[in-house]
N, C-alpha and C positions, 0 to 999 in steps of 0.2 A: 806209165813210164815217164819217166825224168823227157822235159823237153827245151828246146834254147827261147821257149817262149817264158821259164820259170820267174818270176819275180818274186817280191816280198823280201818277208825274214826267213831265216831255213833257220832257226835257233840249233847251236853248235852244243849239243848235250854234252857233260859232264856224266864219267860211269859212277854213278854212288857205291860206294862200300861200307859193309857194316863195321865197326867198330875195330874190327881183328883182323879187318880184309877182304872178308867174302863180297860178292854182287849183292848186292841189296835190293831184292827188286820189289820189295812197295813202294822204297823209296822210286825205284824207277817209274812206276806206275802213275806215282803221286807228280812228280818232275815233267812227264807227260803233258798232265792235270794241267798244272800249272801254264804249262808254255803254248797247248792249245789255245787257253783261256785270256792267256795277253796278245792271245791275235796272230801265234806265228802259222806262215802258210804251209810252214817244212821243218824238218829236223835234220839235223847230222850228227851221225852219231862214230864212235870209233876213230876222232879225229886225233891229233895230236895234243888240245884238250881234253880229251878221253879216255889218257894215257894206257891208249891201244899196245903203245910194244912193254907193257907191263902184264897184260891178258898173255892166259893161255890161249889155243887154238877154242878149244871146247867152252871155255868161258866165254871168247868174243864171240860164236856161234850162237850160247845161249840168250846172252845180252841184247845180241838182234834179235833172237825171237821174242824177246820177253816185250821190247820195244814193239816192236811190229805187232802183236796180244794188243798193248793197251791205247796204242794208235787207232786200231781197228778198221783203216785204210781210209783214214780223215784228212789225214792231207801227205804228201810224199814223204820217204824217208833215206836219204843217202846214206850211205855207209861208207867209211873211211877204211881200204884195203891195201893200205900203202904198205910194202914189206919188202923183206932184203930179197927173197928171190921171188920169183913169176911164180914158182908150185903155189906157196903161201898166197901169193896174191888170187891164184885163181880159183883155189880150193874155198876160202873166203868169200869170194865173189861170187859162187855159183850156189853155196850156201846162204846167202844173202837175198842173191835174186829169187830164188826160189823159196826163201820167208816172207817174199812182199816187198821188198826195196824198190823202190825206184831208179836205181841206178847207184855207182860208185865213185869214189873221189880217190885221186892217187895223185901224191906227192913225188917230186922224183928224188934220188937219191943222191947225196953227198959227194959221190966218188962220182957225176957229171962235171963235166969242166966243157967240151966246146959246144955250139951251138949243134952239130952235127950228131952230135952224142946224146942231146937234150931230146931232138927232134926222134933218133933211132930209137931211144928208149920209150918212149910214148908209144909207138909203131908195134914194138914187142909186147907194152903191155896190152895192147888193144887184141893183140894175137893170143895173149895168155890169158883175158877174159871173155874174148866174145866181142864178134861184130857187133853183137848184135843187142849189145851191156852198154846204155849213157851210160858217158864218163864225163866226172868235173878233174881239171887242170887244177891242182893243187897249186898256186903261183907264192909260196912266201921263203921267200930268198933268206929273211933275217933266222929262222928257224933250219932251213936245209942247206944254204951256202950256194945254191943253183941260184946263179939269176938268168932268168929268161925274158930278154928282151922283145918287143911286140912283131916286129920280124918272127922272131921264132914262135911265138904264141899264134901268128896265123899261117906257120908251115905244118905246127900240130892240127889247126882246126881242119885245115884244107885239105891234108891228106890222112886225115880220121873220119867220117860222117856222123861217127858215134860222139863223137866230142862235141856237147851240149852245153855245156858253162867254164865259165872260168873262173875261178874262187881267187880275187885280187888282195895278196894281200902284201905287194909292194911298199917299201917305205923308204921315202918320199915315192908315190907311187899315180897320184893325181894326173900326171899326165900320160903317163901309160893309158890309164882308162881313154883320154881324151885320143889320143893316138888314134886306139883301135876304134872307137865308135867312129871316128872321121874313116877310118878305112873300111866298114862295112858299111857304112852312109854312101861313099862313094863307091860299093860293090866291090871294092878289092878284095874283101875276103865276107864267106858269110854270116851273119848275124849271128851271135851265142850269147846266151844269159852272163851278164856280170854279174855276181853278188859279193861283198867284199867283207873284209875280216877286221882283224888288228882293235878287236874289241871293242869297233864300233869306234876308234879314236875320230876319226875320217868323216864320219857317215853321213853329214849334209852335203858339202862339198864334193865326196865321190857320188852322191845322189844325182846332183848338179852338173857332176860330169856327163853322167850316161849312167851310171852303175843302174842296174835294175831290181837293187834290195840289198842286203847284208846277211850274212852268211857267218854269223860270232856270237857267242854266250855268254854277253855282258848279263850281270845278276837280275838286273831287272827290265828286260827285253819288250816290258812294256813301252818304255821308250825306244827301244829300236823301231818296234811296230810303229808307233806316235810319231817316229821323225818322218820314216816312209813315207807314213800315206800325207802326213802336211807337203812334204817335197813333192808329192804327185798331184796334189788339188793347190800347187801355185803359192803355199802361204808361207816364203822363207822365210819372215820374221818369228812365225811360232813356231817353225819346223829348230830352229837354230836357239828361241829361248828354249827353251823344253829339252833341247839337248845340254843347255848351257848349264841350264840345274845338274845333270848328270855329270855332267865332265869330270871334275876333281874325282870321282869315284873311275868313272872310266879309268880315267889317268892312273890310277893306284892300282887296280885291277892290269892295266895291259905292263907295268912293270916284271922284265925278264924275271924265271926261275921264281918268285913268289906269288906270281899273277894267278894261278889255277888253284893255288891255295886261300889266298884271297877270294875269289868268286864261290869254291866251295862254303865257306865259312859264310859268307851272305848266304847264302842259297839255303843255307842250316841255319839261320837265323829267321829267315822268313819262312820257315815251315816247309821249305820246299824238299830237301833231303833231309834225315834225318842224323846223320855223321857228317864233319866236313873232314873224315878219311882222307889220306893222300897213301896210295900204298909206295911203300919205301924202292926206292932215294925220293926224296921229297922233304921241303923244307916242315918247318914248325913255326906256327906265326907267335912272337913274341908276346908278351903283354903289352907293350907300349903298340905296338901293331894293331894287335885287335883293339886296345883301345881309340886309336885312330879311324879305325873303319866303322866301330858303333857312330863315333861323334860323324860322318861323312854321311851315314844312313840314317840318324836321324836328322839333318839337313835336308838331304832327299824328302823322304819322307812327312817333316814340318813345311814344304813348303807345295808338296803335292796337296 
């Protein structure tokens, strides 16, 4: 089970799809492969890179099981059960924990506006999955339009006990982390894993803050791993070059609305899926585009 001791990478999976749309699951299997072998500690899967509200009910069922098959219970797997009502969310989530999950992650929804609303509806979902179901705090305001302020992040942890991590993925969002680690340092509210997203733009810096790993499916998550563990053994001059190679990709990758197309298309380049699929509404990456992203990986890649 998911605990607030989690750290590392939890690499934010991508659903592959064949060619026409279906689940692709060798590719899944192979993608597994992959992301164990660059060192991540965790997966998350069904996120909003996942493009979960594009699955059927029985497709995202299957997808977890297929995941949780080729994991084979090697290291945790969160599942992303965020949905417009509590039925959906729960029927999900009890389907999940009962394939092997570790726990769940839930975003909150659009149609929050005060703190009090933010705080109630965490409280509901925690009722409509189980006391007794870790939960990760889905925190990205630039994606849902909720911003939840560190106040309210530690009235969710404190009247939840099931609420395990917090998935940061505030922007500018730096001292938020700083906030809360000062405020569970000082016992004001309890310890919970931070692991932070935003494709890894962040990831020395929020390391530096307090973060306790990264929680996002940049293409080549061997540097996310790489940054981690330099940030944990003291070495920020290599923890920061070694990301500094990566950046300009980063950077092109966490761009709105083409970013998940972009990483697909890496990830089908380096053998790791076999389509870079996007099932529709979903852009199409140009020629000038993909030619831009070859020239940025082999960069990468020349100087690894």
């Amino acid at each position: 089970m998911l605990t607030s001791s989690a750290a590392g990478v939890y690499v934010i999976c991508p659903t592959p799809f064949e060619g026409d749309g279906r689940l692709d699951m060798a590719s899944t299997e192979r993608m597994v492969e992959a992301y164990l072998k660059a060192g991540a500690t965790g997966l998350t899967i069904l996120g909003i890179m996942g493009e979960a509200p594009k699955l059927a009910a029985d497709e995202s069922q299957a997808f977890v099981r297929q995941v949780m098959k080729a994991v084979a219970g090697r290291v945790p797997v969160i599942v992303g059960v965020s949905a417009a009502g509590f039925a959906a969310m729960s029927a999900l989530s009890a389907k999940a924990m009962d394939a092997g999950a570790a726990g769940v992650m839930i975003a909150p929804p659009s149609t929050l506006r005060t703190d009090d609303q933010i705080v109630s509806y965490y409280g509901d979902a925690v009722e409509a999955i189980g006391t007794d179901v870790p939960f990760v705090i889905q925190d990205y305001p630039l994606t849902t339009n909720v911003v939840m302020t560190p106040k309210v992040i530690i009235r969710i942890i404190e009247q939840n006990p099931s609420c395990v991590m917090l998935k940061h993925e505030d922007w500018p969002g730096l001292d938020k982390i700083t906030t809360l680690r000062r405020a569970s340092d000082a016992g004001e509210v309890r310890r919970v894993s931070i692991l932070c997203g935003n494709g890894g733009l962040f990831l020395p810096f929020e390391m530096e803050r307090g973060a306790d790993g990264a929680m996002t499916g940049y293409a080549y998550p061997e540097m996310l791993v790489g940054v981690v563990n330099l940030v944990k053994e003291g070495k920020r001059q290599e923890a920061h070059d070694l990301f500094d190679r990566h950046l300009p990709l980063v950077r092109y990758e966490t761009q709105p609305g083409v970013g998940l197309a972009v990483r697909k298309y890496v990830l089908k380049k380096r053998g790791i899926i076999a389509h870079d699929t996007l099932r529709k509404p979903g852009p199409k990456l140009s020629a000038e585009t993909v030619s831009e992203i070859d020239w940025l990986m082999q960069r990468i890649e020349r100087s690894e």
